[in-house]
N, C-alpha and C positions, 0 to 999 in steps of 0.2 A: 292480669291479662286484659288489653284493653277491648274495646267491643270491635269486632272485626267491617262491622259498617256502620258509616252513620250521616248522617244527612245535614246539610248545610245550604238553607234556601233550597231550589230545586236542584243539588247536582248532589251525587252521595260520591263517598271518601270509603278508603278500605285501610287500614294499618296494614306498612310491610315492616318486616322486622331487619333491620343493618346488622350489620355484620357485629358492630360492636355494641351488639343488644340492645340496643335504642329503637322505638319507633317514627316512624314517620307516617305521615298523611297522606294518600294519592287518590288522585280524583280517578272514579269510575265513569266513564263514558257510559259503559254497557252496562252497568246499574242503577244509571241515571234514566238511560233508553228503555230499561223492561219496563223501572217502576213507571214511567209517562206510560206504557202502553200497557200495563195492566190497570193504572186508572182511567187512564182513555176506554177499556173494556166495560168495564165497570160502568161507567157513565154512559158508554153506547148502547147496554145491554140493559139498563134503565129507560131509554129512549123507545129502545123498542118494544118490550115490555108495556110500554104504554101506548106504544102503536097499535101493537095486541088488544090491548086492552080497550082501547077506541076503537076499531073495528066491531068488536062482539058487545060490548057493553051499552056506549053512548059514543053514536058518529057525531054529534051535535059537537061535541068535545074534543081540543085538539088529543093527539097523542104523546105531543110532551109534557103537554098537563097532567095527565094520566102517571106518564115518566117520574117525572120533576115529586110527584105524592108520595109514589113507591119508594123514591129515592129517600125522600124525607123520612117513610116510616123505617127504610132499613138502617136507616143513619140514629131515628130515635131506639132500636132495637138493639143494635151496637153500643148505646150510649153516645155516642160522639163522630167524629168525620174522620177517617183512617188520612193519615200525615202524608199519605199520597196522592191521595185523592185529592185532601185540601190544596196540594204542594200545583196539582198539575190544573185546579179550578183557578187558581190565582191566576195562573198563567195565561189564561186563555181568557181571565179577564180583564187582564190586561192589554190584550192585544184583540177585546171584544170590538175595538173600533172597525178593524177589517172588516168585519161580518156586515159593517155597515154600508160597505159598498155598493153593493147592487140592490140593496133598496134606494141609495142615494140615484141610481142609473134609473130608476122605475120610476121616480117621481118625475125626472125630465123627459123620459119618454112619454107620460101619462100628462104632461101637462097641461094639454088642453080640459083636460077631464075638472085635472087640479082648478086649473083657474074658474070655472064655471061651478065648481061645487066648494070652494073653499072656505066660503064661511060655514057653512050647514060640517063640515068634515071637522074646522076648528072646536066648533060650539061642543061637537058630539067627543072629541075630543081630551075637550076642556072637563066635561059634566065626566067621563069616564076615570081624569085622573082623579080630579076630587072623590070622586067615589072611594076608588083604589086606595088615599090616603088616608080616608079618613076609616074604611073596613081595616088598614095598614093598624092604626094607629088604634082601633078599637081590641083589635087581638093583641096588641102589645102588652096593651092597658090589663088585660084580661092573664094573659102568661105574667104578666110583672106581680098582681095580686096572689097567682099562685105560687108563682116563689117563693113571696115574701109570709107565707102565710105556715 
């Protein structure tokens, strides 16, 4: 008997059985629509979680930082990233561009500000991503030896 759901990219498929005993493939709309909005939960409910957790904790710190850690320890606690969750983070990184709209709208509204502070915002920037890359690149270094060990 074959497995009655199963997923393909982001959309999942159910077997229905023909008449002359044969199976067939059909796309579930409404299995496709739970699993997005039970990982959409998931990940919202990780969000706030760390909104929570900013509030009472460290206001200094945003709340998806907070999220974004939780998230990671429930993911290292599971072992791995549930195929829904991955299926529907893809998605939404794929189409992360949107999100970039209205910051694109804030920089031309801002732009008097922009032009009069913009080297001192580059510099601070600049010194931030090197930072980022190279703390990036220290922890990798550091998980790579422990694997390998």
């Amino acid at each position: 008997m074959p497995k009655p759901l199963f997923q393909v990219g982001a959309s999942f498929y159910f077997f229905k059985k023909l008449r002359n005993n044969q199976y067939v493939a059909v796309h579930s709309a409404r299995a496709t629509l739970l699993c997005m909005i039970r990982s959409l939960t998931v990940l919202l409910a990780f969000q706030a979680l760390g909104e929570l957790l900013s509030k009472g904790l460290l206001p200094s710190i945003p709340g998806p930082v907070f999220g974004l850690v939780c998230l990671l320890a429930y993911f290292v606690i599971r072992k791995g990233v549930p195929d829904d969750v991955a299926t529907t983070a893809n998605v939404l990184a794929a189409n992360l561009g949107l999100l970039f709209v209205p910051a694109a709208v804030g920089v031309v509204v801002f732009w008097p500000v922009i032009s009069e502070y913009g080297f001192t915002i580059f510099v601070t920037l600049l010194i931030s991503v090197v930072c980022t890359m190279a703390a990036t690149a220290w922890v990798l270094n550091k998980l790579a030896d422990r694997i390998t060990k």
